[in-house]
DRENLUMGU-361876 format. One record per residue (C-alpha): y, x negated, z negated; residue in one letter. Coordinates in steps of 0.2 Angstrom, whole numbers, plus 5000, padded with zeros to 4 digits. Example, Ala and Ser with C-alpha at 12.3 -4.5 7.8 and 13.67 -1.06 7.14 Angstrom:
2
497849384961A 499549324964S 
REM end
This chain:
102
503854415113X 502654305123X 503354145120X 502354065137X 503854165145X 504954125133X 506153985145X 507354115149X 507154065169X 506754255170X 506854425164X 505654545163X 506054655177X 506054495187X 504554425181X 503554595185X 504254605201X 503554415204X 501854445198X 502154615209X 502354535224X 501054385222X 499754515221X 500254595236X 500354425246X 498654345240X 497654395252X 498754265265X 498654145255X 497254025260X 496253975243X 495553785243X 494253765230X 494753595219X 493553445223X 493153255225X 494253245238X 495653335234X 495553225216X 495653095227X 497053145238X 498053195222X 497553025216X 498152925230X 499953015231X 500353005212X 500152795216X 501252805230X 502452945227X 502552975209X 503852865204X 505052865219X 504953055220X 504553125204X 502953165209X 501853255194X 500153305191X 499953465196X 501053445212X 499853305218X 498553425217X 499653585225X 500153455238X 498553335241X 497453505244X 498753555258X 498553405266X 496753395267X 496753575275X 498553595283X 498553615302X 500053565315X 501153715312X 500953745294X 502553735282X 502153675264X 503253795253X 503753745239X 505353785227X 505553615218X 507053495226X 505853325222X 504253385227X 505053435245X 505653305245X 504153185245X 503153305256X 504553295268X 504153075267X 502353125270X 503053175286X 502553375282X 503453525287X 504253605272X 505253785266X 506253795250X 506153985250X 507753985239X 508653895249X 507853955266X 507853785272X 506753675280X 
REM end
């Protein structure tokens, strides 16, 4: 048993299938190498967001790097209620692909 998988979010099958179809899609994803700025971006929203909305480490860094390269139409994507939640207060467009809202 792999006990990094071990939360019981998932099975098997599902995990396979997730890692199935992240292979598949990487090649639209647009990959932002982590630097200064988006340290400082991440930085900037943990002091301003972190407490009100939850926001945590590695969200500031997911979300700080997408604002530095986001365009007008773009939709940040994410699954987690609090983190869409403080991009949608940044004034970002947003998707909750579980729930299929914006």
């Amino acid at each position: 048993m792999n006990l990094f998988f071990d939360t019981k979010e998932i099975d098997d099958q599902e995990l396979n299938e997730a890692i199935s179809g992240f292979d598949e899609n990487y090649s639209y994803f647009h990959v932002e190498p982590l630097g200064q700025m988006v340290l400082q971006e991440a930085e900037e929203l943990l002091m301003k967001y972190g407490k009100t909305y939850g926001l945590r480490t590695l969200d500031a860094l997911h979300l700080g790097t997408f604002l530095l390269i986001k365009e007008d139409h773009w939709f940040f994507v994410a699954s987690d209620d609090h983190f869409i939640s403080a991009a949608k207060a940044m004034g970002v467009l947003t998707l909750n692909p579980l729930t299929k809202t914006a």
